[in-house]
C-alpha positions as CSV (number, residue, x, y, z in Angstrom):
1,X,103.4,122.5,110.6
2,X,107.0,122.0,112.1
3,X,105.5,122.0,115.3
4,X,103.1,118.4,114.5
5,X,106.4,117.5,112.8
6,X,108.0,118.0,115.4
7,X,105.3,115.8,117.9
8,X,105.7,113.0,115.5
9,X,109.5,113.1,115.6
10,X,109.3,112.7,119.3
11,X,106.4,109.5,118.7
12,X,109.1,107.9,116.4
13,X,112.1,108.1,118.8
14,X,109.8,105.7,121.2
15,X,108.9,103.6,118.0
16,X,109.1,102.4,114.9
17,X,105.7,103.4,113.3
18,X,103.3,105.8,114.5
19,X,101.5,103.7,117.3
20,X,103.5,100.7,117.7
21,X,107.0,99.0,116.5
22,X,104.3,97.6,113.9
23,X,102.8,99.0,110.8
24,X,99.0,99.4,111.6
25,X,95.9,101.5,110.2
26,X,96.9,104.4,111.9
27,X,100.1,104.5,109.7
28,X,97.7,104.8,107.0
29,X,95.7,107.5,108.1
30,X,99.4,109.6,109.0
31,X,100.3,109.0,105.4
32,X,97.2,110.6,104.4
33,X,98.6,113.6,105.5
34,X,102.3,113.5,105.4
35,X,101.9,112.5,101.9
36,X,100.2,115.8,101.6
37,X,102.0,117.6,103.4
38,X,104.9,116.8,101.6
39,X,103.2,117.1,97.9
40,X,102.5,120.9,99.3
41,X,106.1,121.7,99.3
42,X,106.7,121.7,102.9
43,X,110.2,120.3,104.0
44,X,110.2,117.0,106.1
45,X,114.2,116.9,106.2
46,X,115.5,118.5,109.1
47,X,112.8,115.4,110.9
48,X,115.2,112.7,110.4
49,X,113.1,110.5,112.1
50,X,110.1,111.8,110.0
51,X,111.1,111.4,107.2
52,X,112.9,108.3,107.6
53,X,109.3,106.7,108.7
54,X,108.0,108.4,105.4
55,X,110.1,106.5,103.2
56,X,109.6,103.1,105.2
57,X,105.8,103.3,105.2
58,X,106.1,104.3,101.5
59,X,107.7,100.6,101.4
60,X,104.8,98.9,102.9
61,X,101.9,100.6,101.3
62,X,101.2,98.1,98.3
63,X,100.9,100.6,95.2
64,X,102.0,103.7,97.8
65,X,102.4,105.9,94.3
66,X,99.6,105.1,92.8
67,X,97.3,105.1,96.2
68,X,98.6,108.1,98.2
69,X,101.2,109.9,96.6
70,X,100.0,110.5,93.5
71,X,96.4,111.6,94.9
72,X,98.4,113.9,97.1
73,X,100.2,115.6,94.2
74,X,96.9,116.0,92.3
75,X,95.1,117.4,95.4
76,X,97.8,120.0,95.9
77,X,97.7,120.8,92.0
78,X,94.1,121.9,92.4
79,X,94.6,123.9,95.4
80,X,97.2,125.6,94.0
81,X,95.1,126.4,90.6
82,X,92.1,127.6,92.9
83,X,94.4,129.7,94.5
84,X,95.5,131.4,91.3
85,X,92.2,131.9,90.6
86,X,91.1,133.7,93.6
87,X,94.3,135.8,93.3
C-alpha cells in the first residue's frame, strides 16, 4: 500500500489534485479508495502530500461524510466481521 501511496505522493508534488491543478472525476474515483484505505486502518501520515490532498478533496465533495466516508467505514466493518467469522 505505501508503495501506490507513495506513486500518488510523487503525482501531487506536480499538482494539486490527482490529474490536474483542478478537482475533476478522477478525484472522485481516488477518494473511492483512499477513503477506504484509510477507513481500513492504514496510515496516510508520513504522505504529507497525501494526505494533505485527502483532506482538501474531503472539502469539495458535497456531503464527503455522508457519500464516501461513511460507506467506507461501513464497508471495512463488514470485512472485518467476515473476517472474524472465517477465523
Amino acid at each position: 500500500m505505501d508503495t501506490a501511496l507513495g506513486f500518488m505522493e510523487g503525482y501531487l508534488a506536480k499538482t494539486r489534485y490527482i490529474a490536474s491543478d483542478n478537482f475533476t472525476i478522477a478525484d472522485c474515483s481516488v477518494m473511492a479508495t483512499l477513503s477506504s484505505v484509510v477507513a481500513f486502518g492504514h496510515s496516510i501520515d508520513k504522505f504529507q502530500l497525501v494526505k494533505a490532498y485527502f483532506e482538501r478533496c474531503k472539502n469539495e465533495i458535497k456531503d464527503y461524510h455522508e457519500t464516501c466516508g461513511e460507506g467506507a467505514g461501513v464497508f471495512a466493518a463488514y470485512v472485518f466481521g467476515a473476517l472474524r467469522v472465517l477465523e
